[in-house]
Steps between C-alpha positions, in 0.01 A plus 500: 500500500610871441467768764728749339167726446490480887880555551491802300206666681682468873594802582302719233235699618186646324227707597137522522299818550136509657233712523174364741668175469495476050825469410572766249870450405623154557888352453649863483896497553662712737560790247157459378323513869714808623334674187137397517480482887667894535249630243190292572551565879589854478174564315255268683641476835242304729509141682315361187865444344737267584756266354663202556889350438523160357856406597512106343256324598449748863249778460534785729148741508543893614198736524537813371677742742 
């Protein structure tokens, strides 16, 4: 069996942006998410957003802050 597709996402995290819980942007990169996230939160700033950090196959949620 192969698991190189699973060696090669350790360690590589992506992003997914919510708003009331419906994902709106999902496997951003890091570049990607700093972009989105700055502008979308900047101009809609409320506890509606959040995002969470898919690290592997470990997903970290945040609320928006």
């Amino acid at each position: 069996m192969d698991n190189s597709s699973t060696s090669e996402n350790q360690g590589v995290k992506t992003y997914h942006i919510y708003y009331d819980d419906k994902c709106l942007f999902k496997d951003l990169n890091q570049e990607e998410f700093n972009v989105i996230w700055g502008r979308i939160y900047k101009s809609y700033h409320t506890d509606s957003l959040s995002y969470s950090v898919i690290d592997g196959d470990v997903i970290h949620e945040e609320n928006s802050y």
